[in-house]
C-alpha positions in Angstrom: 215.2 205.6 100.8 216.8 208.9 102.7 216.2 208.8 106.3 214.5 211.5 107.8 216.7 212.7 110.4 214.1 215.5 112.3 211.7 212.0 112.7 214.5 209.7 114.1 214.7 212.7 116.2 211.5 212.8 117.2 211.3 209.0 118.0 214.5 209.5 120.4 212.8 212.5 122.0 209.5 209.8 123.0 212.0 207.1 124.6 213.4 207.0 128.5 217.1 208.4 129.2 219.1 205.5 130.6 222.4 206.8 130.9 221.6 209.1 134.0 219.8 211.1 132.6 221.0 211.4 128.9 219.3 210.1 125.8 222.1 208.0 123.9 220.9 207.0 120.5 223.0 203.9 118.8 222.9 204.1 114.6 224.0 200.8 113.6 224.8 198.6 110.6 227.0 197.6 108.1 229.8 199.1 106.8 228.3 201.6 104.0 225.3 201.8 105.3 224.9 205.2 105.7 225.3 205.2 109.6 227.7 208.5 109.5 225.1 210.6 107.0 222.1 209.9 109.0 224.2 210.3 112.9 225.2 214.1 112.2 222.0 214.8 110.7 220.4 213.7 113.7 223.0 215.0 116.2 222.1 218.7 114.5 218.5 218.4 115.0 218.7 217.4 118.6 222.1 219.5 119.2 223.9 216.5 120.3 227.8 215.4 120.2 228.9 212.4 118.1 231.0 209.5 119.0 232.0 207.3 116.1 233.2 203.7 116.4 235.9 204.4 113.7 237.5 206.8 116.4 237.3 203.5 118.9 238.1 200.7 117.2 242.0 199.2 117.2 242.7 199.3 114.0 241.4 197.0 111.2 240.8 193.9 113.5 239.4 196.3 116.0 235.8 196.0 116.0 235.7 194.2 119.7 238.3 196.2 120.9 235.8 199.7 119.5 233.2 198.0 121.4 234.9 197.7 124.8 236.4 201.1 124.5 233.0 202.4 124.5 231.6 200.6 127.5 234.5 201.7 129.4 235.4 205.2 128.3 232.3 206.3 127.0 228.6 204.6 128.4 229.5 203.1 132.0 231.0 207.2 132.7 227.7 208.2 131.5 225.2 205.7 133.0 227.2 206.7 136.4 227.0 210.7 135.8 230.5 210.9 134.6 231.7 212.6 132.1 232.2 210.6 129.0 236.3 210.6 128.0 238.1 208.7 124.7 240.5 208.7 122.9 241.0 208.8 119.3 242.5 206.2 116.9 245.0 207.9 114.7 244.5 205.2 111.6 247.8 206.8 109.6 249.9 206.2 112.8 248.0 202.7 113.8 247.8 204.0 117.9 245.5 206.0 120.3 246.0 209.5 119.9 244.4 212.7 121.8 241.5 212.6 124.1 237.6 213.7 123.8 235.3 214.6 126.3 231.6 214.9 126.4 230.2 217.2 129.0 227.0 218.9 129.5 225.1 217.2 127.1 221.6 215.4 127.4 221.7 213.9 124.2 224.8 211.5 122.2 224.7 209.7 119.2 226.5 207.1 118.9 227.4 205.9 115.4 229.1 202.2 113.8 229.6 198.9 113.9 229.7 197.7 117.8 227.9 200.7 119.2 224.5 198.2 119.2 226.2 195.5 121.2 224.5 193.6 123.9 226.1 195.2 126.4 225.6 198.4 125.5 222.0 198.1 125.2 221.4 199.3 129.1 222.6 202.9 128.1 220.7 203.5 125.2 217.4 204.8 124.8 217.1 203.9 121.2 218.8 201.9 118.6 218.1 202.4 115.0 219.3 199.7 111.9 220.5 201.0 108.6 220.0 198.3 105.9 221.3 198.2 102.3 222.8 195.8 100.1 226.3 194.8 100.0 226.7 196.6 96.3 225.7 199.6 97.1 227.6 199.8 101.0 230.4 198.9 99.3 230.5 201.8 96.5 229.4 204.2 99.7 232.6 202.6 101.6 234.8 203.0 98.9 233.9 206.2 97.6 233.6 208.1 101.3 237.5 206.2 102.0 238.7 205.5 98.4 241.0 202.9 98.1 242.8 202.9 101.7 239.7 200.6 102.8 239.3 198.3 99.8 242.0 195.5 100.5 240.1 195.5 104.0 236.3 195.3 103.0 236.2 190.8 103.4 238.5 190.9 106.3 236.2 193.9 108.1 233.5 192.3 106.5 233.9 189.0 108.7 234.4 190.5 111.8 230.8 192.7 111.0 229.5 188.5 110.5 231.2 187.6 113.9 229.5 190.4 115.4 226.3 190.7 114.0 225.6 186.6 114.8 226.8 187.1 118.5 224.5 190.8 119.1 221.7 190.3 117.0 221.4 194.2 116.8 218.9 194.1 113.6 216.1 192.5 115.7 216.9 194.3 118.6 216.6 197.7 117.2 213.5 200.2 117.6 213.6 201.2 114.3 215.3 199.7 111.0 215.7 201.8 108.1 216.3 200.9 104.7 218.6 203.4 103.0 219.4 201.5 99.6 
């Protein structure tokens, strides 16, 4: 199934702004799952900026460390009226490199693994689950990243199993989606 972007859009538009004001929208789920796709085309429709986990997380065993960068440099600033501020992981050069801001915005998405964590779930106004099985993610991984991700699929793999038994983000989520 395609997600339609213009009604995830819609649904958003229906829930409470947390984050002072701003609507954050979490698109979570495995690896593959289609989580990028379905973030911009939502981010057009609502004229929103992006923030994608892969920009957050510390390298391959980074998932934890994407998640606290975005409490800190991205949702607490924007529950408290800040401006939101990160920086970038440069994956070729395995550090941080330049700094984003958000400003002026009354809409984010946030898109990836981590971005549905418990303690994130005071800044969001909705949180959506892309589901699809481990065949098809994988083919989607591998063909969006080639074969720089494929000797880390089972090692990112079991940190998405650490995660998703300590967050429970599927039952949490407003809407789950299946998108193959």
């Amino acid at each position: 199934m395609t997600p339609d972007p213009a009604a995830v859009a819609r649904w958003l538009r229906t829930r409470p702004s947390r984050a002072a004001g701003i609507r954050v929208l979490a698109v979570e789920g495995r690896s593959g799952a289609g989580k990028s796709t379905l973030a911009a085309a939502v981010a057009a429709e609502i004229t929103a900026p992006v923030v994608r986990m892969d920009d957050l997380y510390d390298g391959w065993d980074g998932l934890q460390a994407g998640v606290d960068a975005l409490l800190a440099w991205v949702l607490r600033p924007l529950g408290r009226g800040d401006r939101a501020r990160w920086r970038r992981y440069d994956w070729t050069r395995g550090r941080y490199a330049e700094w984003h801001e958000i400003a002026g915005a009354d809409a984010v998405v946030v898109e990836g693994v981590g971005c549905g964590a418990r303690e994130a779930e005071p800044y969001l106004s909705g949180l959506v689950w892309l589901e699809a099985g481990e065949e098809v993610r994988r083919a989607r991984a591998l063909a969006r990243d080639g074969e720089l991700y494929a000797p880390h699929w089972r090692r990112w793999a079991e940190q998405e199993e650490r995660y998703y038994a300590r967050h429970d983000v599927r039952s949490r989520a407003g809407l789950v989606i299946v998108t193959g």
